[in-house]
N, C-alpha and C positions, 0 to 999 in steps of 0.2 A: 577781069584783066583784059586789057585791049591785046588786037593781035601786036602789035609792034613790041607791047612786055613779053608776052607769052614767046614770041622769036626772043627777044634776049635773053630770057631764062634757058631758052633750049639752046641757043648758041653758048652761052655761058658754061651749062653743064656740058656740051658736047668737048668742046677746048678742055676742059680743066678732065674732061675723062680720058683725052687723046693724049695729053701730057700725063695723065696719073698710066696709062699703058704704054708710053714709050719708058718712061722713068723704071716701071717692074721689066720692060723686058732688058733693057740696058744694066741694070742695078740689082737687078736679086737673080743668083744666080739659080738654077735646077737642083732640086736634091733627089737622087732617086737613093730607094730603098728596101734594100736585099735584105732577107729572112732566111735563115738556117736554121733546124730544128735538132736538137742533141735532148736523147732520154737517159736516164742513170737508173739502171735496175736496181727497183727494190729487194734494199737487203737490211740486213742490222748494221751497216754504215750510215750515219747521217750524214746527210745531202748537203752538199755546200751552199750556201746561199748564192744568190744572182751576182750580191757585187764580192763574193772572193773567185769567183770568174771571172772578173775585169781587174786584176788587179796590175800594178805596177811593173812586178817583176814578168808577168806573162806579158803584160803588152809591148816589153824592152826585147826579152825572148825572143815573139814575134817576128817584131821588126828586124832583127838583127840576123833569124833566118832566112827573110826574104829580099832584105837589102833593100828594101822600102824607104823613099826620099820622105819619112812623114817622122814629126816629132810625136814623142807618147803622148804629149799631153791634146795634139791633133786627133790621134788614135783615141783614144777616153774617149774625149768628148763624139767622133762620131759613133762609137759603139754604146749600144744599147742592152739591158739584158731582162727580158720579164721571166719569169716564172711560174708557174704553173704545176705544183705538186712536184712531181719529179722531171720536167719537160721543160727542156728551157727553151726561147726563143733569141734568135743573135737577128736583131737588127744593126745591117749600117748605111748609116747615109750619109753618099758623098754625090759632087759634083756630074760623075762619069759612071753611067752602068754600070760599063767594066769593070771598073775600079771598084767598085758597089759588091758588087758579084764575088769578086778576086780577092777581097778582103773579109768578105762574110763567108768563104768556103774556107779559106787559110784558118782563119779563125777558128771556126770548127772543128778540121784537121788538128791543129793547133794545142785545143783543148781535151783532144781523143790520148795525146801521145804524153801533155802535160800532167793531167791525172790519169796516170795509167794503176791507181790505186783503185778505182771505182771501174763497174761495169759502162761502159758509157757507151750510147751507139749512137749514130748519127741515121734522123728518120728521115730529114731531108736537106737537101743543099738547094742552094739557093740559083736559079737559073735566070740568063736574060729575059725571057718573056714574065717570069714570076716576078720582075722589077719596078714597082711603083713609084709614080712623081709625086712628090711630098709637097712643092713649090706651088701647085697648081692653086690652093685655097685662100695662101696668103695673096698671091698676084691677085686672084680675084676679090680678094676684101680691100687690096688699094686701088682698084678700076673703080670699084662702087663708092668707095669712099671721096673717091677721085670727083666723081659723080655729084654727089650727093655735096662736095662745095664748092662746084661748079651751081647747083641749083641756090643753094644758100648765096650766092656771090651776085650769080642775073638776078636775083628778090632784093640783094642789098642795094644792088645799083637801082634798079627801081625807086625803090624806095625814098634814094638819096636825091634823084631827078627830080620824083616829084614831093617833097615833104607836104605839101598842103594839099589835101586830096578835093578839087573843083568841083566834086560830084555833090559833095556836102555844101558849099557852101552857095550862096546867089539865091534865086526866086523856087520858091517849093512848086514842086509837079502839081501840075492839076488835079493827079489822081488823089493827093493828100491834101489838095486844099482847101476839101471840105470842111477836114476835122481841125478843131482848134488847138492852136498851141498850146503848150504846157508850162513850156517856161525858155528862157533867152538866158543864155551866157553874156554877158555884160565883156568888153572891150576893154581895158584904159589903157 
């Protein structure tokens, strides 16, 4: 590749990565992500499962003791719940720390007062510095991607410039013009 490709291709990929990271920071917003941890002492009660902790009628509950501008079916989907023997984990991810934080300790709270049938403690609440950006992996697989057809784009253009490649065709090198031909592609 001459230097004049080899600059198109880097210009190419460099453009199309500058637009693939304006596009992520303007267009996908942050999600950070609060974790509260709630235990239920073993006893001869069985354990509820992950999702009759998320259900309907708590997440209406919720909202309706905190005056929360959010619809349940907003709440669902950012609330998460794994499990873990008797140890549950409350993930939520929203746009705002705060809001991250404020809904994943509520939550908790929440679910200490709601099943007040079970032993339940609460081992940790979820604090600003313990808040993780969720958005960071996706932004970075559309910069690379971004990338990566930028490079595909400076090859195509190449490509399209020169379809008949000069190099092959005309008087053979001298270093090869010892050896005899082998055979000619015919023309018509």
């Amino acid at each position: 590749m001459t230097d004049n490709k080899l600059i198109n291709v880097i210009l190419c990929a460099l453009i199309a990565g500058i637009i693939a990271a304006l596009g992520t920071f303007f267009f996908i917003d942050n999600k950070y992500d609060a974790v509260s941890k709630v235990s239920i002492a073993d006893s001869d009660i069985e354990l509820p499962l992950a999702k009759e902790l998320k259900t309907e009628e708590i997440i209406n509950s919720l909202i309706e003791s905190n005056d929360w501008e959010l619809t349940s079916t907003e709440l669902m989907d950012a609330i998460k719940i794994e499990q873990d023997d008797n140890t549950y984990l409350l993930h939520t991810s929203f746009n705002n720390k705060e809001d991250s934080v404020q809904i994943a300790n509520e939550y908790t709270e929440h679910l200490v007062t709601y099943f007040n049938g079970y032993e339940i403690s609460v081992d940790e609440l979820s604090h600003l510095s313990s808040v993780s950006n969720q958005s960071i992996l996706p932004k970075v697989l559309y910069i690379s991607a971004g990338v990566l057809i930028g490079v595909l784009i400076g090859i195509l253009m190449n490509v399209m410039r020169n379809p008949n490649n000069k190099k092959t065709s005309g008087k053979r090198p001298e270093s090869i013009a010892k050896y005899p031909v082998l055979g000619t592609i015919k023309v018509y």
